[in-house]
Backbone atoms as SQL, in Angstrom:
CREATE TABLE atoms (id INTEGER PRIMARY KEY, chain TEXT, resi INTEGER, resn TEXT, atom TEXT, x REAL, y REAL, z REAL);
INSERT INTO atoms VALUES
  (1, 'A', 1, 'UNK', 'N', 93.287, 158.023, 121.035),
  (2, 'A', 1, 'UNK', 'CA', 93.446, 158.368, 119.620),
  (3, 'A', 1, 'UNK', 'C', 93.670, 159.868, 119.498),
  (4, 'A', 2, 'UNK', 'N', 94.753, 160.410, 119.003),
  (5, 'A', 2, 'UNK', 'CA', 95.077, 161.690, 118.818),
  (6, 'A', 2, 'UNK', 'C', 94.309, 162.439, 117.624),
  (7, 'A', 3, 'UNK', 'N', 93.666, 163.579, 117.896),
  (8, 'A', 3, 'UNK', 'CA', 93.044, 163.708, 116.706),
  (9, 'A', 3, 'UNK', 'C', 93.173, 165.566, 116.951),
  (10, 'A', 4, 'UNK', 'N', 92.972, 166.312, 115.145),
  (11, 'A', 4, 'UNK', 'CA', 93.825, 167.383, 115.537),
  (12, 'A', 4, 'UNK', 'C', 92.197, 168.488, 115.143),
  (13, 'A', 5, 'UNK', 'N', 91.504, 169.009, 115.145),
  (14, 'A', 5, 'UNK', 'CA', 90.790, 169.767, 114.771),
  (15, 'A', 5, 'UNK', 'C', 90.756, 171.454, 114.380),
  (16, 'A', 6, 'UNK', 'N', 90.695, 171.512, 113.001),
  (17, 'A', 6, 'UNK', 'CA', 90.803, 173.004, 113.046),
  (18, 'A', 6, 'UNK', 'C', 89.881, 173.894, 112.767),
  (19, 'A', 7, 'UNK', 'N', 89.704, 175.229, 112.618),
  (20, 'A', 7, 'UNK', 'CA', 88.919, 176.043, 112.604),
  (21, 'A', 7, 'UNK', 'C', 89.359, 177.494, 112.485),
  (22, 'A', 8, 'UNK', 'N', 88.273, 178.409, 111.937),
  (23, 'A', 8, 'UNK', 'CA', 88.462, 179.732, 111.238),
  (24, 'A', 8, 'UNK', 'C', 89.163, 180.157, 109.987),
  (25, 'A', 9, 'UNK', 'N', 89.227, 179.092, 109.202),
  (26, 'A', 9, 'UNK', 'CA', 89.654, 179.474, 107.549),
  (27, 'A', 9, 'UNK', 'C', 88.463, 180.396, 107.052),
  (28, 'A', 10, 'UNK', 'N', 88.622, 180.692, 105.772),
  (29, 'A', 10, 'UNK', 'CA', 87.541, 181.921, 105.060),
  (30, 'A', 10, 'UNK', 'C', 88.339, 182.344, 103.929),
  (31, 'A', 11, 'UNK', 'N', 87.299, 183.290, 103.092),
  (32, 'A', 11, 'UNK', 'CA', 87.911, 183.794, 102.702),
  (33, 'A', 11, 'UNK', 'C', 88.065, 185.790, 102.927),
  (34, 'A', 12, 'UNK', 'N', 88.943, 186.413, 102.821),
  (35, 'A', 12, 'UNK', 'CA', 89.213, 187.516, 102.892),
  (36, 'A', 12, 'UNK', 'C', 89.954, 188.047, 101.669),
  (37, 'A', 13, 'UNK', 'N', 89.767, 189.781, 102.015),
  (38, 'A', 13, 'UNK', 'CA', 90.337, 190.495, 100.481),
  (39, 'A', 13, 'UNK', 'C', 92.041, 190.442, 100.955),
  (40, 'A', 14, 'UNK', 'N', 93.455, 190.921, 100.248),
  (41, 'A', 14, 'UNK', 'CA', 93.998, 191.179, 100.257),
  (42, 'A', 14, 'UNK', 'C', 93.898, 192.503, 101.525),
  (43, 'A', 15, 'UNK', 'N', 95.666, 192.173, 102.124),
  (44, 'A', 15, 'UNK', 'CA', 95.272, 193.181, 103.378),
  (45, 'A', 15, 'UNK', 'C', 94.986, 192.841, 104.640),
  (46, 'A', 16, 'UNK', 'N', 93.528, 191.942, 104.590),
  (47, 'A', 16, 'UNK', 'CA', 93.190, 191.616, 105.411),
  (48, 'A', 16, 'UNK', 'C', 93.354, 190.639, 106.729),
  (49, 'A', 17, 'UNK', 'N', 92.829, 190.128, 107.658),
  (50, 'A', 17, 'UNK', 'CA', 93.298, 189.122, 108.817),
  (51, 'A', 17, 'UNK', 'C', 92.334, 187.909, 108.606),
  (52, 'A', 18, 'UNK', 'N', 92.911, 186.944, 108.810),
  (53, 'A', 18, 'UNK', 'CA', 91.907, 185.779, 110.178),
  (54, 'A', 18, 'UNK', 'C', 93.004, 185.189, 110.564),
  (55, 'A', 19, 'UNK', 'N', 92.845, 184.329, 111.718),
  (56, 'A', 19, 'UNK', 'CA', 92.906, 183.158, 112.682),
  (57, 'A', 19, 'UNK', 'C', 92.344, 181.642, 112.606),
  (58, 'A', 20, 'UNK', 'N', 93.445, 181.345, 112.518),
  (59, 'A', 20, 'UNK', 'CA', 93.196, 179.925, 112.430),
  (60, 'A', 20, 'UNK', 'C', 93.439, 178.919, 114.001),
  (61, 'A', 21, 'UNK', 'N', 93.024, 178.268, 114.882),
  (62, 'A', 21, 'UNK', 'CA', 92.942, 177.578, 115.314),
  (63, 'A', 21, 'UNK', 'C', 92.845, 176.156, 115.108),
  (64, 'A', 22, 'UNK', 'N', 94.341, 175.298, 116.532),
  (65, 'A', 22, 'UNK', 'CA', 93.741, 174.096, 116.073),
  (66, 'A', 22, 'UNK', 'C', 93.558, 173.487, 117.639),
  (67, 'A', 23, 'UNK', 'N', 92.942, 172.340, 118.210),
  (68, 'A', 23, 'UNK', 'CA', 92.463, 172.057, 119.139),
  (69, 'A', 23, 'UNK', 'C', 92.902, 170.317, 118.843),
  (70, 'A', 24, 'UNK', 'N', 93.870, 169.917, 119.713),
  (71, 'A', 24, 'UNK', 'CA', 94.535, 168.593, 120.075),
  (72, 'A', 24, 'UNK', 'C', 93.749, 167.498, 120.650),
  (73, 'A', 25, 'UNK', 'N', 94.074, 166.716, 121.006),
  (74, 'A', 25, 'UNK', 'CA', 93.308, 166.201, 122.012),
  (75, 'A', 25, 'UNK', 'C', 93.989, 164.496, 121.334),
  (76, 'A', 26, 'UNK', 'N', 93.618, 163.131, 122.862),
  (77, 'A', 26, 'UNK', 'CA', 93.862, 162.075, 122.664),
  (78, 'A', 26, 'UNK', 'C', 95.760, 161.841, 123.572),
  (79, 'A', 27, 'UNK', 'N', 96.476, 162.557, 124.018),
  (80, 'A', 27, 'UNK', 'CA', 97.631, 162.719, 124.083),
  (81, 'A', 27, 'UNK', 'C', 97.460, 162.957, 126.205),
  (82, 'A', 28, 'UNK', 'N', 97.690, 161.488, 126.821),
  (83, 'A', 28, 'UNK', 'CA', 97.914, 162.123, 127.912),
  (84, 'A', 28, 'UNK', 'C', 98.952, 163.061, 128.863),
  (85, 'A', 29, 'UNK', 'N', 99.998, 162.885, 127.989),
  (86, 'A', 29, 'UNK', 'CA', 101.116, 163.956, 128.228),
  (87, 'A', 29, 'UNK', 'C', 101.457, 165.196, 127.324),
  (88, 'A', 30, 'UNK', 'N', 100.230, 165.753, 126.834),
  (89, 'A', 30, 'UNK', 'CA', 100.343, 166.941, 125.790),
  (90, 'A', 30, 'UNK', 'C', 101.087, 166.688, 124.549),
  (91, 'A', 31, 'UNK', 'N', 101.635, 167.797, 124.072),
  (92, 'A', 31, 'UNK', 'CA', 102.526, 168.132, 122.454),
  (93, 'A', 31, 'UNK', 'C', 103.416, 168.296, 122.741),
  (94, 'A', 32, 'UNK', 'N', 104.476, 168.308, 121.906),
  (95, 'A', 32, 'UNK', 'CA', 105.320, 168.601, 121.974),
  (96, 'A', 32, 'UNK', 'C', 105.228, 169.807, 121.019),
  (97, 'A', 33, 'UNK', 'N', 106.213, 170.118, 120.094),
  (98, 'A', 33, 'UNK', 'CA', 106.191, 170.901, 118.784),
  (99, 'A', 33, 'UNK', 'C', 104.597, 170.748, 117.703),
  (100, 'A', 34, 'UNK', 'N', 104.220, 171.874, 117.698),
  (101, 'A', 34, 'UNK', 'CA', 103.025, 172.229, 117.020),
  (102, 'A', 34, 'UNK', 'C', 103.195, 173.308, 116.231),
  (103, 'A', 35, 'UNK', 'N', 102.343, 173.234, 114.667),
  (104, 'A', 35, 'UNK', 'CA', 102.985, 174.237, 113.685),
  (105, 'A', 35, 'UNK', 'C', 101.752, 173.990, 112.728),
  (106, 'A', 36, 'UNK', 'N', 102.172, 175.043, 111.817),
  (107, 'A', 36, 'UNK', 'CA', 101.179, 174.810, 110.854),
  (108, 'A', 36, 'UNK', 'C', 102.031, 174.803, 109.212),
  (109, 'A', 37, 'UNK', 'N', 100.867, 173.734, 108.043),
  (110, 'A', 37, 'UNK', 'CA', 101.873, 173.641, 106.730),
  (111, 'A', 37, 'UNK', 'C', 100.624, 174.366, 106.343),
  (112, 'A', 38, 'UNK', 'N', 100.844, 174.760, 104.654),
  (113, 'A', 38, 'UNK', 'CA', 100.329, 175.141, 104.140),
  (114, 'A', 38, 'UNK', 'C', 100.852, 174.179, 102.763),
  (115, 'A', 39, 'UNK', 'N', 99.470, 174.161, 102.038),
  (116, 'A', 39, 'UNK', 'CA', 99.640, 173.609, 100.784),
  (117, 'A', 39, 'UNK', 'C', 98.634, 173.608, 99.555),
  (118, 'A', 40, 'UNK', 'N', 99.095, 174.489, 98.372),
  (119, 'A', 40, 'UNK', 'CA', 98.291, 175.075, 97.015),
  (120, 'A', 40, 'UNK', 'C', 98.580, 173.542, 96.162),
  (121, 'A', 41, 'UNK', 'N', 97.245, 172.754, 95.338),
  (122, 'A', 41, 'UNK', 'CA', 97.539, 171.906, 94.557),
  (123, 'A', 41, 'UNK', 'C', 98.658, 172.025, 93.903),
  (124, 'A', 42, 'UNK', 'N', 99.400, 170.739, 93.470),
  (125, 'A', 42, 'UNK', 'CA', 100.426, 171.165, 91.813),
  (126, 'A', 42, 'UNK', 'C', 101.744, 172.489, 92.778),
  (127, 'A', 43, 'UNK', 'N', 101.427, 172.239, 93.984),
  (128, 'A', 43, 'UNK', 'CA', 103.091, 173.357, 93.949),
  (129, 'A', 43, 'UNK', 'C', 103.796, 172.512, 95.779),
  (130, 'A', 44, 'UNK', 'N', 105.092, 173.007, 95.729),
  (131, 'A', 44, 'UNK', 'CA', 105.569, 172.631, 96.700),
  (132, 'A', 44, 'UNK', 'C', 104.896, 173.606, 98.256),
  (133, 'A', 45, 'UNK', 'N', 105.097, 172.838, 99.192),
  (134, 'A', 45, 'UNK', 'CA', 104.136, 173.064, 100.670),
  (135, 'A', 45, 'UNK', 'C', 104.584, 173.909, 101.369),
  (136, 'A', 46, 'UNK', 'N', 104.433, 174.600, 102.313),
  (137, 'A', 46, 'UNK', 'CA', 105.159, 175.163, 103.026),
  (138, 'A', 46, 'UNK', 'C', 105.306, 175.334, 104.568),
  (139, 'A', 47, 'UNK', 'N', 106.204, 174.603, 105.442),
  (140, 'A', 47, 'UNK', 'CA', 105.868, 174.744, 106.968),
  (141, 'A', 47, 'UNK', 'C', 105.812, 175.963, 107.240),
  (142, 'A', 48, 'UNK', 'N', 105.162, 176.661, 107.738),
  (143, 'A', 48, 'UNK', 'CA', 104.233, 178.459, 107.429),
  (144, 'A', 48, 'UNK', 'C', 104.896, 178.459, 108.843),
  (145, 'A', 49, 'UNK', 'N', 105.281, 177.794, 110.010),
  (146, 'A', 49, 'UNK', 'CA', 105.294, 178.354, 111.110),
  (147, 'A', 49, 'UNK', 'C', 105.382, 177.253, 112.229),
  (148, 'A', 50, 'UNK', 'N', 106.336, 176.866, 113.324),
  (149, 'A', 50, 'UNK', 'CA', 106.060, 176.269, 114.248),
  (150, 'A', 50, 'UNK', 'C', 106.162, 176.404, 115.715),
  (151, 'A', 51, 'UNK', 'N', 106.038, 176.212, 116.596),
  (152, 'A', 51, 'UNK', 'CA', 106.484, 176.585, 118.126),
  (153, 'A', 51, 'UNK', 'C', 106.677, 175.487, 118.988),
  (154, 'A', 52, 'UNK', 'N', 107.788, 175.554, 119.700),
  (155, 'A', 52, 'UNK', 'CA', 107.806, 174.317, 120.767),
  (156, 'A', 52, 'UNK', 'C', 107.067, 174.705, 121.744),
  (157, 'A', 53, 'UNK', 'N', 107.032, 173.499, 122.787),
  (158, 'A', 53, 'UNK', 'CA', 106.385, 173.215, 124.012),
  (159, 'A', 53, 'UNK', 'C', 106.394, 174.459, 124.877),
  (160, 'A', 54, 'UNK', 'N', 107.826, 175.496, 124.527),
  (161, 'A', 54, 'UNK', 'CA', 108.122, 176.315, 125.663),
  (162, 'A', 54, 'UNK', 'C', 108.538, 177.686, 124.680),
  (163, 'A', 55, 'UNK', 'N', 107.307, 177.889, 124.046),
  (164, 'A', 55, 'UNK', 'CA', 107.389, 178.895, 123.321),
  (165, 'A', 55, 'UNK', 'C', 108.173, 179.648, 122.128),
  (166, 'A', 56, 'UNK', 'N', 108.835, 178.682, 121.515),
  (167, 'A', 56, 'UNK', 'CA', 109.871, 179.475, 120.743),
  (168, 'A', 56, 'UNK', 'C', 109.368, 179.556, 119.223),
  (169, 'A', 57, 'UNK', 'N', 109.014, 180.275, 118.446),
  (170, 'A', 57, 'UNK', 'CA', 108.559, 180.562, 117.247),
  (171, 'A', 57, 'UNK', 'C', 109.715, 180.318, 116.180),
  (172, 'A', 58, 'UNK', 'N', 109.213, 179.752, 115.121),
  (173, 'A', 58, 'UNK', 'CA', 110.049, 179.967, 113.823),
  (174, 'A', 58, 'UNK', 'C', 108.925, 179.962, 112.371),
  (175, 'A', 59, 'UNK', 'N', 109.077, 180.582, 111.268),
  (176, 'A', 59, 'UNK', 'CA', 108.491, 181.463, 110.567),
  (177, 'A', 59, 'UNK', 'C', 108.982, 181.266, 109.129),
  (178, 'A', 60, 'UNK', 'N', 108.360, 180.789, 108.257),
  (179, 'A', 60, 'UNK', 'CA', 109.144, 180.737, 107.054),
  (180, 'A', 60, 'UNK', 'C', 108.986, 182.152, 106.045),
  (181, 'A', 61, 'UNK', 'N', 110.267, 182.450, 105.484),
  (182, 'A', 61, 'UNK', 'CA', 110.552, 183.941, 105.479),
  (183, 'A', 61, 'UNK', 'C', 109.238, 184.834, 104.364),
  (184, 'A', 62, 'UNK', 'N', 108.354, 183.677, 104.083),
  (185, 'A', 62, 'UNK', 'CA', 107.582, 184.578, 103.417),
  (186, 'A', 62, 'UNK', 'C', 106.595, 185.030, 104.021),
  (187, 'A', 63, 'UNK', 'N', 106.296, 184.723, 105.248),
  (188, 'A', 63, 'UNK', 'CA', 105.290, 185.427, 106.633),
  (189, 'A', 63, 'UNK', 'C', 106.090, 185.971, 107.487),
  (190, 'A', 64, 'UNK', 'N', 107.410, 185.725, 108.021),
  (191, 'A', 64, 'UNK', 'CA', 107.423, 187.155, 108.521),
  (192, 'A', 64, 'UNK', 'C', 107.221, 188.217, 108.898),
  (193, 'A', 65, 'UNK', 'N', 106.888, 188.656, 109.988),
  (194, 'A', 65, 'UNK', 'CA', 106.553, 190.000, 109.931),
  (195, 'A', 65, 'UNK', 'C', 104.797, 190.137, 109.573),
  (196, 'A', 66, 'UNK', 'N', 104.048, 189.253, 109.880),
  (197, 'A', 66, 'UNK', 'CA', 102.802, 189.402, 109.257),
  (198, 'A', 66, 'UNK', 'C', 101.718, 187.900, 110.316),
  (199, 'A', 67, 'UNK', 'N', 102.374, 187.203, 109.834),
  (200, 'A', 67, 'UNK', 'CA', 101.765, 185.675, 111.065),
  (201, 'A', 67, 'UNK', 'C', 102.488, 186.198, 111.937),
  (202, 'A', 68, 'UNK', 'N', 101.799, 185.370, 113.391),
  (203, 'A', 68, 'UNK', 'CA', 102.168, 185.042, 114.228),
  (204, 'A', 68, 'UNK', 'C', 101.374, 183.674, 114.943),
  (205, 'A', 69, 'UNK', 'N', 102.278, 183.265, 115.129),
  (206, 'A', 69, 'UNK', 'CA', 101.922, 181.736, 115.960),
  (207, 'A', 69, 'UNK', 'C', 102.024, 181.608, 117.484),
  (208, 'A', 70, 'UNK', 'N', 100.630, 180.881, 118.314),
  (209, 'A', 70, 'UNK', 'CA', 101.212, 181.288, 119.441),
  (210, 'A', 70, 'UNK', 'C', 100.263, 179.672, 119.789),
  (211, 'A', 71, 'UNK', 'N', 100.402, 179.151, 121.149),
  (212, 'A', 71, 'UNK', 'CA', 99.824, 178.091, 121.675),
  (213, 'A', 71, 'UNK', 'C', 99.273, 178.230, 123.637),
  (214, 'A', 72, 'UNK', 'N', 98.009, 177.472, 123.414),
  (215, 'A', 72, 'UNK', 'CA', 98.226, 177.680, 125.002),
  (216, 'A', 72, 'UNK', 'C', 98.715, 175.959, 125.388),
  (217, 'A', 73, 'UNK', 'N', 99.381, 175.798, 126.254),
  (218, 'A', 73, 'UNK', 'CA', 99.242, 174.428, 126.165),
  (219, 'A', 73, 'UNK', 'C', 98.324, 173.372, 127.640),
  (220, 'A', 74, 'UNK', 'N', 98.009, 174.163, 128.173),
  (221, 'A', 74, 'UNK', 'CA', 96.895, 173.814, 129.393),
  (222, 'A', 74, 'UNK', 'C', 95.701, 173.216, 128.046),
  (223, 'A', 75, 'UNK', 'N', 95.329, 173.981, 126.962),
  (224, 'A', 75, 'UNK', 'CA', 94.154, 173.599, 126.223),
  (225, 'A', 75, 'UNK', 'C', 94.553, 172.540, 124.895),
  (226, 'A', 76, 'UNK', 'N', 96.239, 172.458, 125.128),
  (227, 'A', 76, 'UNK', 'CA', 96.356, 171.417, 123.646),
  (228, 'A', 76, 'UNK', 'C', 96.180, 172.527, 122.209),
  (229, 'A', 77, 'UNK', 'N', 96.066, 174.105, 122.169),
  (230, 'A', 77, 'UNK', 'CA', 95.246, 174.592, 121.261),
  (231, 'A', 77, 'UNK', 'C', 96.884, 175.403, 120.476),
  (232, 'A', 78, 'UNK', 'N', 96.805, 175.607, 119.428),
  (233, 'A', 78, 'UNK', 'CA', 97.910, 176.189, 118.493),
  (234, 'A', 78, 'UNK', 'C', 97.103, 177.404, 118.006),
  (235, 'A', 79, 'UNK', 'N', 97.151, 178.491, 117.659),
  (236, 'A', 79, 'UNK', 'CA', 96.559, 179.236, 116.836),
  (237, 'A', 79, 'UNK', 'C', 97.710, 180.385, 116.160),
  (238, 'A', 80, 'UNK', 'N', 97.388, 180.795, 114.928),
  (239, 'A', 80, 'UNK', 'CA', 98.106, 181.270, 113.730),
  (240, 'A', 80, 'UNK', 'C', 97.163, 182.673, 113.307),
  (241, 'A', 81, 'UNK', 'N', 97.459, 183.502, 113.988),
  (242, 'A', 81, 'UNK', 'CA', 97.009, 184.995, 113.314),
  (243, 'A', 81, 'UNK', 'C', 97.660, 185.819, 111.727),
  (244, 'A', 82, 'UNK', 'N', 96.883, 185.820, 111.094),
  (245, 'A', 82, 'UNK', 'CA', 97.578, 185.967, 109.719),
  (246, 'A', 82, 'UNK', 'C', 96.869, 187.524, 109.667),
  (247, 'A', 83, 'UNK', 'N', 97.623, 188.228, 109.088),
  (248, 'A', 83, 'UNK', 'CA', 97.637, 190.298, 109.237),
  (249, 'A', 83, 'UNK', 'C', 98.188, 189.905, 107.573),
  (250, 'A', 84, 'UNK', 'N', 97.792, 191.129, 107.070),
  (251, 'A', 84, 'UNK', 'CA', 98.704, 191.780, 106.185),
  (252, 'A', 84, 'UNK', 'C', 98.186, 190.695, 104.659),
  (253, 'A', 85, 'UNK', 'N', 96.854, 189.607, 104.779),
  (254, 'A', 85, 'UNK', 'CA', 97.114, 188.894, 104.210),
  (255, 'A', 85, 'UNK', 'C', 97.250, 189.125, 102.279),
  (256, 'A', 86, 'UNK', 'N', 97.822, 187.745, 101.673),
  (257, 'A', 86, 'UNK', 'CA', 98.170, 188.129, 100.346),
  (258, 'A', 86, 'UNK', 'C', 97.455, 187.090, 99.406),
  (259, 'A', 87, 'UNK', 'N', 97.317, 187.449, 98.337),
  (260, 'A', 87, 'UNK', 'CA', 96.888, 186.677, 97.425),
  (261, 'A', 87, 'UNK', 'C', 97.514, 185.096, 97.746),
  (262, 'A', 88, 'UNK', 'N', 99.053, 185.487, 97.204),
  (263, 'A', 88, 'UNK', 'CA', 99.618, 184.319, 97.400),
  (264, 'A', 88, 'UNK', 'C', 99.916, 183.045, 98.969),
  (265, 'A', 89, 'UNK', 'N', 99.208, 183.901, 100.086),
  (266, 'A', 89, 'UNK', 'CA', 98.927, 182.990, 100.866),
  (267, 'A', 89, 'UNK', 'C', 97.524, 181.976, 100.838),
  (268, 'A', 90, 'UNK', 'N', 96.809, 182.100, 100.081),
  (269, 'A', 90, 'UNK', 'CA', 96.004, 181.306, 99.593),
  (270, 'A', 90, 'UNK', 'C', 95.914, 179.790, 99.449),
  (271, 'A', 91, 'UNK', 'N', 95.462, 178.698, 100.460),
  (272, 'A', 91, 'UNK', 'CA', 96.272, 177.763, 100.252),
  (273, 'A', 91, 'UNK', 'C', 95.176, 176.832, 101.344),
  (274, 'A', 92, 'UNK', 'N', 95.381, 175.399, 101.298),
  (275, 'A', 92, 'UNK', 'CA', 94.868, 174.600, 102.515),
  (276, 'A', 92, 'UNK', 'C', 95.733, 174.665, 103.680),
  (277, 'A', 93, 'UNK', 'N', 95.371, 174.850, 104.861),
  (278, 'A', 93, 'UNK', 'CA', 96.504, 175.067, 106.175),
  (279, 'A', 93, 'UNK', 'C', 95.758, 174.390, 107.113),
  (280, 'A', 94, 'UNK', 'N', 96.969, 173.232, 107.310),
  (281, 'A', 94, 'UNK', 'CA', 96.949, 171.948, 107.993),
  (282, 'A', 94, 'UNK', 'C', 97.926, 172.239, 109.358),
  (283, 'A', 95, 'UNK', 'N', 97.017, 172.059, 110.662),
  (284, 'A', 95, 'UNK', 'CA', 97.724, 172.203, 111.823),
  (285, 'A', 95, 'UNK', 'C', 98.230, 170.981, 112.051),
  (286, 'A', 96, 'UNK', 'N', 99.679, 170.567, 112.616),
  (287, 'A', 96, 'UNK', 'CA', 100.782, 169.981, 113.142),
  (288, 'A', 96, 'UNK', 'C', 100.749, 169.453, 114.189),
  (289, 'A', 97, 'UNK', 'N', 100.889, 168.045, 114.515),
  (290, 'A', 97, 'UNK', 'CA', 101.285, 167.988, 116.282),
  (291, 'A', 97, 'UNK', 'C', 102.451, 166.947, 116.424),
  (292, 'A', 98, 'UNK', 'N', 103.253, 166.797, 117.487),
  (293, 'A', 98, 'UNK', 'CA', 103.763, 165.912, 117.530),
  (294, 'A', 98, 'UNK', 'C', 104.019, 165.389, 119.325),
  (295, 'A', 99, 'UNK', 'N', 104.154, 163.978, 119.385),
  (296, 'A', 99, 'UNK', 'CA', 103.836, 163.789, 120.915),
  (297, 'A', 99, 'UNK', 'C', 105.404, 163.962, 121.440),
  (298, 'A', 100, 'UNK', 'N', 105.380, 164.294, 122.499),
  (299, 'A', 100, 'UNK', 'CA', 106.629, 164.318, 123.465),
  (300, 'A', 100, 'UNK', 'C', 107.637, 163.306, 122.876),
  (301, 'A', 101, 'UNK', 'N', 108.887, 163.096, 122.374),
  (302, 'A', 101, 'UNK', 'CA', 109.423, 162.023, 122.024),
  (303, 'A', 101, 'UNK', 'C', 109.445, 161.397, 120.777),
  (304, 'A', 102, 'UNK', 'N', 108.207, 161.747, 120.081),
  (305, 'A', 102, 'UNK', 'CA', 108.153, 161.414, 118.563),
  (306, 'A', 102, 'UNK', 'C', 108.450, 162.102, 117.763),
  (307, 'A', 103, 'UNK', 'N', 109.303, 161.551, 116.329),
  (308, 'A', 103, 'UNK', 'CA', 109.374, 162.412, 115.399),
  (309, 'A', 103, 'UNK', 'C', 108.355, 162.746, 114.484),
  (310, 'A', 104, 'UNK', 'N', 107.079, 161.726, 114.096),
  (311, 'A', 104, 'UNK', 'CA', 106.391, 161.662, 112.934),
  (312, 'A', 104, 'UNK', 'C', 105.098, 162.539, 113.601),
  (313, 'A', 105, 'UNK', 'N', 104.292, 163.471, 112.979),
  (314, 'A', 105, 'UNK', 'CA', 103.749, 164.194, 113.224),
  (315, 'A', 105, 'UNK', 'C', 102.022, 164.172, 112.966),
  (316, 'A', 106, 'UNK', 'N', 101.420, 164.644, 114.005),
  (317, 'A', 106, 'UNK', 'CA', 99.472, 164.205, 114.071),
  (318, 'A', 106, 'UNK', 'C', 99.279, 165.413, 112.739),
  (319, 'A', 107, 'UNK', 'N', 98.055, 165.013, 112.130),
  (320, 'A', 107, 'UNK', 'CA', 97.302, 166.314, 111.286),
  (321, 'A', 107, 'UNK', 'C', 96.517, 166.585, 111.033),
  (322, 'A', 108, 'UNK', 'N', 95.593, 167.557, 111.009),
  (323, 'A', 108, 'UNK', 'CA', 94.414, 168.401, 111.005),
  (324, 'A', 108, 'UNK', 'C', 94.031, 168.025, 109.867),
  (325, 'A', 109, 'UNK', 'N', 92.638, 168.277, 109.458),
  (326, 'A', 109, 'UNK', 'CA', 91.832, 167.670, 108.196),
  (327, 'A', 109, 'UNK', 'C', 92.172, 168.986, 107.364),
  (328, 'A', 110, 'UNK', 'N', 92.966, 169.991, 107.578),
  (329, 'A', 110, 'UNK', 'CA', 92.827, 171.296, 106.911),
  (330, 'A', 110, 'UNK', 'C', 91.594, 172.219, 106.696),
  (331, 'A', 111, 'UNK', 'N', 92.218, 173.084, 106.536),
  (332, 'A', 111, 'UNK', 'CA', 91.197, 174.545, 106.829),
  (333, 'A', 111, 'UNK', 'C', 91.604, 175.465, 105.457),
  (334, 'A', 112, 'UNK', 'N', 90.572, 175.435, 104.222),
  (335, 'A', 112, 'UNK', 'CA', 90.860, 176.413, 102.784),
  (336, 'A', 112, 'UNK', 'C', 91.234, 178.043, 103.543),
  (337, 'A', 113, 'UNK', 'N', 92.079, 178.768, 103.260),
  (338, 'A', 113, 'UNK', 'CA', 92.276, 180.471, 103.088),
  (339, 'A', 113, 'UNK', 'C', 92.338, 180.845, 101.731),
  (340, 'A', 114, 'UNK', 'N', 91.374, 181.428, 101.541),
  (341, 'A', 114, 'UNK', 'CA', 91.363, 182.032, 100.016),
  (342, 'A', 114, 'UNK', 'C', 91.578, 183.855, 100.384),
  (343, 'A', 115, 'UNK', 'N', 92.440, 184.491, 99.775),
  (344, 'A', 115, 'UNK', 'CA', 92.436, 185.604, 99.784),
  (345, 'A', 115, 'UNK', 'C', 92.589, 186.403, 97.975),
  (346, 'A', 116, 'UNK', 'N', 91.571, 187.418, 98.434),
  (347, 'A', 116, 'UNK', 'CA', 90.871, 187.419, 96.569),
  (348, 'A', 116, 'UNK', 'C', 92.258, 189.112, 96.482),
  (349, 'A', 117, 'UNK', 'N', 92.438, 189.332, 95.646),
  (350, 'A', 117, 'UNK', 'CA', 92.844, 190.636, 95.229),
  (351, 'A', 117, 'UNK', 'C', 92.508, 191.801, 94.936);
């Protein structure tokens, strides 16, 4: 049973950092593509960030320059360093998995980021 676990949401002021981690597991041939969404009630979601198996990052243009996403994959683990943070990243952030070969994707119970102003 694939199951996705995350950890280190909070809240912080404007400006500020955390890290989010997520930790895989259930998958005897690892992930494939792992990423993280983000999603504020009442508004559209946002895939905040994903990376394949063999490192390649992509970034939706309103983090930029501020996240970074990185994975080890010996541990199954994704993690999302957020710098620079903003009010408007404020949101539930749900880590991503998907198995070697599949399109439809595993998901984390989500992790709240509140960032105050």
């Amino acid at each position: 049973q694939v199951q996705l676990v995350e950890s280190g949401g909070g809240s912080v002021q404007a400006g500020g950092s955390l890290r989010l981690s997520c930790v895989a597991s259930g998958s005897a041939n690892g992930f494939a593509t792992m990423g993280w969404y983000r999603q504020v009630p009442g508004k559209q979601g946002d895939l905040v960030a994903t990376i394949t198996l063999y490192g390649v990052a992509t970034y939706v243009d309103s983090v930029k320059g501020r996240f970074t996403i990185s994975r080890d994959n010996a541990k199954n683990m994704v993690a999302l360093q957020m710098n620079s943070l903003k009010p408007e990243d404020t949101a539930v952030y749900y880590c991503n998995a998907r198995l070697p070969g599949w399109v439809t994707p595993y998901w984390g119970q989500g992790t709240q980021v509140t960032v105050s102003s």
